[in-house]
C-alpha positions, 0 to 999 in steps of 0.5 A: 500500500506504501508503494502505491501512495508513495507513488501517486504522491511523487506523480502529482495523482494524490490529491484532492479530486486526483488532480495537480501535481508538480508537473501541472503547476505550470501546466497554463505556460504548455497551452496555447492556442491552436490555430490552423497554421499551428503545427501540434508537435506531439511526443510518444510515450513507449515505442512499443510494437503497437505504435510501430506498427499500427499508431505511427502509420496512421498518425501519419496517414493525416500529419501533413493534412492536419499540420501534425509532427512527431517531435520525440520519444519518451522511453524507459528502455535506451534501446527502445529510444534510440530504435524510435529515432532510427525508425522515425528517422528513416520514414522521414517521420521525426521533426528535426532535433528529435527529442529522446527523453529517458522518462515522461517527466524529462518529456514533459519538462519541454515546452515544445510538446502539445500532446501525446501518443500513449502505448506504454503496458497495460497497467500503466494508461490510466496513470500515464494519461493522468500525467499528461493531461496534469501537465497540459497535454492531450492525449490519445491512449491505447487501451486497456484505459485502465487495469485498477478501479483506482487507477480509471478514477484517478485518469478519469478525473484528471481528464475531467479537470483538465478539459483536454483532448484524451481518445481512447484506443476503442478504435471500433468508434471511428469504423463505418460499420459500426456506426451502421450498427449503432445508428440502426440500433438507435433507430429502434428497427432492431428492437430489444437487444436479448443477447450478444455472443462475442468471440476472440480465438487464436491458437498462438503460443508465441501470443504476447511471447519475446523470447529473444527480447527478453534474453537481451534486456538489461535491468541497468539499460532500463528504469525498473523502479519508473516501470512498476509505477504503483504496482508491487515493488519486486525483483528484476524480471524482464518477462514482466517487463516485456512480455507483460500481457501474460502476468497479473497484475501487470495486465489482465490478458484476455479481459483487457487486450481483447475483450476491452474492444468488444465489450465496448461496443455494447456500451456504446451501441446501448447507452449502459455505462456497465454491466449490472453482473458478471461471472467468469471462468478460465485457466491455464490449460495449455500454453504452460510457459509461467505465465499467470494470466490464463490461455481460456477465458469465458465470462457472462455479463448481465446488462440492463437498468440498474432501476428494473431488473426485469429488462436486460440482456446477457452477454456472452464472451469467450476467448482461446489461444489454442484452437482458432475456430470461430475467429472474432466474432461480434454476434447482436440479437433481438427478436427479429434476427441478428446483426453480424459484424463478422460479414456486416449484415443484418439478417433475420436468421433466428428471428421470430417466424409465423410457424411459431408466432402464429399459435401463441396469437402472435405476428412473425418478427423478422428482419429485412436482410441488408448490408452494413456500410462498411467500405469509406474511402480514407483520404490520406497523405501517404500510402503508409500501410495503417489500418484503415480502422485505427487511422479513422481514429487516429485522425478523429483524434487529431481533428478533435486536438484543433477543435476541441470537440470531444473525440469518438472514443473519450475518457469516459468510454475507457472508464467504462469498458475498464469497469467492465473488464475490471469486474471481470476480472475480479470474477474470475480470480475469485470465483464469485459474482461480481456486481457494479454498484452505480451510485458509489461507483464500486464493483461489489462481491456477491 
C-alpha cells in the first residue's frame, strides 16, 4: 500500500479530486492556442510494437493534412529510444532535433510538446494519461484505459479537470460499420437487444511471447523502479517487463487486450455505462510457459437498468489461444434476427417466424436482410500501410486536438469498458459474482 501512495504522491495523482501535481503547476505556460497554421508537435510515450506498427502509420496517414509532427520519444528502455529515432528517422517521420527523453517527466519538462501518443503496458494508461493531461497535454491512449478501479478514477478525473483532448484506443468508434450498427440500433428497427455472443480465438503460443527480447534486456539499460509505477515493488524480471500481457497484475490478458474492444461496443451501441453482473471462468490449460494470466477465458455479463431488473440482456464472451475456430466474432440479437459484424449484415436468421408466432396469437418478427456500410474511402497523405480502422481514429483524434470537440472514443468510454473488464476480472480470480454498484461507483462481491 506504501508503494502505491508513495507513488501517486511523487506523480502529482494524490490529491484532492486526483488532480495537480508538480508537473501541472505550470501546466497554463504548455497551452496555447491552436490555430490552423499551428503545427501540434506531439511526443510518444513507449515505442512499443503497437505504435510501430499500427499508431505511427496512421498518425501519419493525416500529419501533413492536419499540420501534425512527431517531435520525440519518451522511453524507459535506451534501446527502445534510440530504435524510435532510427525508425522515425528513416520514414522521414521525426521533426528535426528529435527529442529522446529517458522518462515522461524529462518529456514533459519541454515546452515544445502539445500532446501525446500513449502505448506504454497495460497497467500503466490510466496513470500515464493522468500525467499528461496534469501537465497540459492531450492525449490519445491505447487501451486497456485502465487495469485498477483506482487507477480509471484517478485518469478519469484528471481528464475531467483538465478539459483536454484524451481518445481512447476503442478504435471500433471511428469504423463505418459500426456506426451502421449503432445508428440502426438507435433507430429502434432492431428492437430489444436479448443477447450478444462475442468471440476472440487464436491458437498462438508465441501470443504476447519475446523470447529473444527478453534474453537481451538489461535491468541497468532500463528504469525498473519508473516501470512498476504503483504496482508491487519486486525483483528484476524482464518477462514482466516485456512480455507483460501474460502476468497479473501487470495486465489482465484476455479481459483487457481483447475483450476491452468488444465489450465496448455494447456500451456504446446501448447507452449502459456497465454491466449490472458478471461471472467468469478460465485457466491455464495449455500454453504452460509461467505465465499467470490464463490461455481460456469465458465470462457472462448481465446488462440492463440498474432501476428494473426485469429488462436486460446477457452477454456472452469467450476467448482461446489454442484452437482458432470461430475467429472474432461480434454476434447482436433481438427478436427479429441478428446483426453480424463478422460479414456486416443484418439478417433475420433466428428471428421470430409465423410457424411459431402464429399459435401463441402472435405476428412473425423478422428482419429485412441488408448490408452494413462498411467500405469509406480514407483520404490520406501517404500510402503508409495503417489500418484503415485505427487511422479513422487516429485522425478523429487529431481533428478533435484543433477543435476541441470531444473525440469518438473519450475518457469516459475507457472508464467504462475498464469497469467492465475490471469486474471481470475480479470474477474470475475469485470465483464469485461480481456486481457494479452505480451510485458509489464500486464493483461489489456477491
Amino acid at each position: 500500500m506504501s508503494n502505491r501512495r508513495d507513488f501517486l504522491k511523487k506523480a502529482g495523482l494524490a490529491t484532492a479530486g486526483f488532480a495537480l501535481g508538480a508537473n501541472s503547476l505550470n501546466a497554463a505556460s504548455y497551452r496555447r492556442i491552436l490555430g490552423s497554421n499551428d503545427r501540434v508537435r506531439v511526443g510518444i510515450v513507449g515505442f512499443s510494437d503497437r505504435f510501430r506498427s499500427s499508431l505511427a502509420p496512421s498518425f501519419m496517414d493525416h500529419a501533413k493534412t492536419l499540420n501534425f509532427e512527431f517531435m520525440g520519444v519518451s522511453d524507459l528502455w535506451n534501446r527502445r529510444r534510440d530504435e524510435a529515432e532510427q525508425y522515425m528517422t528513416s520514414k522521414g517521420w521525426a521533426a528535426p532535433n528529435f527529442v529522446k527523453a529517458r522518462n515522461n517527466e524529462e518529456l514533459y519538462a519541454r515546452k515544445d510538446v502539445d500532446a501525446v501518443i500513449i502505448s506504454t503496458a497495460d497497467f500503466q494508461h490510466a496513470l500515464h494519461c493522468a500525467e499528461a493531461v496534469n501537465s497540459g497535454r492531450d492525449a490519445y491512449v491505447e487501451k486497456p484505459f485502465a487495469e485498477s478501479l483506482e487507477d480509471a478514477k484517478i485518469a478519469l478525473a484528471a481528464v475531467q479537470k483538465n478539459k483536454k483532448i484524451v481518445q481512447v484506443g476503442s478504435q471500433r468508434r471511428s469504423a463505418p460499420n459500426y456506426w451502421a450498427a449503432y445508428d440502426f440500433i438507435k433507430s429502434g428497427k432492431f428492437g430489444d437487444i436479448t443477447t450478444v455472443e462475442m468471440t476472440w480465438n487464436v491458437n498462438q503460443p508465441g501470443r504476447w511471447r519475446r523470447p529473444q527480447l527478453v534474453s537481451e534486456i538489461r535491468e541497468k539499460d532500463t528504469d525498473w523502479n519508473r516501470f512498476l509505477m504503483n504496482r508491487p515493488k519486486v525483483a528484476w524480471n524482464p518477462r514482466f517487463y516485456l512480455e507483460y500481457r501474460l502476468f497479473y497484475p501487470y495486465s489482465s490478458g484476455i479481459p483487457g487486450q481483447w475483450m476491452a474492444h468488444q465489450i465496448d461496443t455494447v456500451h456504446w451501441f446501448t447507452g449502459l455505462e456497465a454491466p449490472r453482473s458478471v461471472v467468469a471462468n478460465g485457466g491455464i490449460y495449455t500454453w504452460k510457459d509461467g505465465r499467470t494470466n490464463p490461455d481460456t477465458f469465458t465470462a457472462v455479463f448481465e446488462y440492463g437498468p440498474f432501476d428494473d431488473k426485469n429488462k436486460g440482456f446477457q452477454v456472452i464472451y469467450s476467448s482461446r489461444f489454442n484452437n482458432s475456430a470461430g475467429g472474432t466474432k461480434e454476434y447482436y440479437y433481438s427478436n427479429g434476427g441478428m446483426i453480424n459484424l463478422d460479414t456486416n449484415e443484418i439478417t433475420p436468421t433466428g428471428g421470430l417466424d409465423e410457424k411459431n408466432a402464429k399459435p401463441m396469437g402472435l405476428s412473425a418478427n423478422q428482419l429485412v436482410k441488408q448490408e452494413l456500410k462498411s467500405n469509406v474511402k480514407i483520404e490520406t497523405d501517404a500510402n503508409t500501410g495503417a489500418d484503415p480502422m485505427t487511422s479513422l481514429h487516429m485522425r478523429n483524434w487529431m481533428e478533435c486536438v484543433r477543435s476541441r470537440k470531444e473525440p469518438n472514443a473519450p475518457a469516459s468510454a475507457g472508464f467504462n469498458h475498464s469497469v467492465a473488464n475490471i469486474m471481470s476480472t475480479k470474477a474470475l480470480h475469485t470465483g464469485k459474482r461480481v456486481s457494479w454498484d452505480p451510485k458509489n461507483k464500486e464493483i461489489v462481491l456477491s
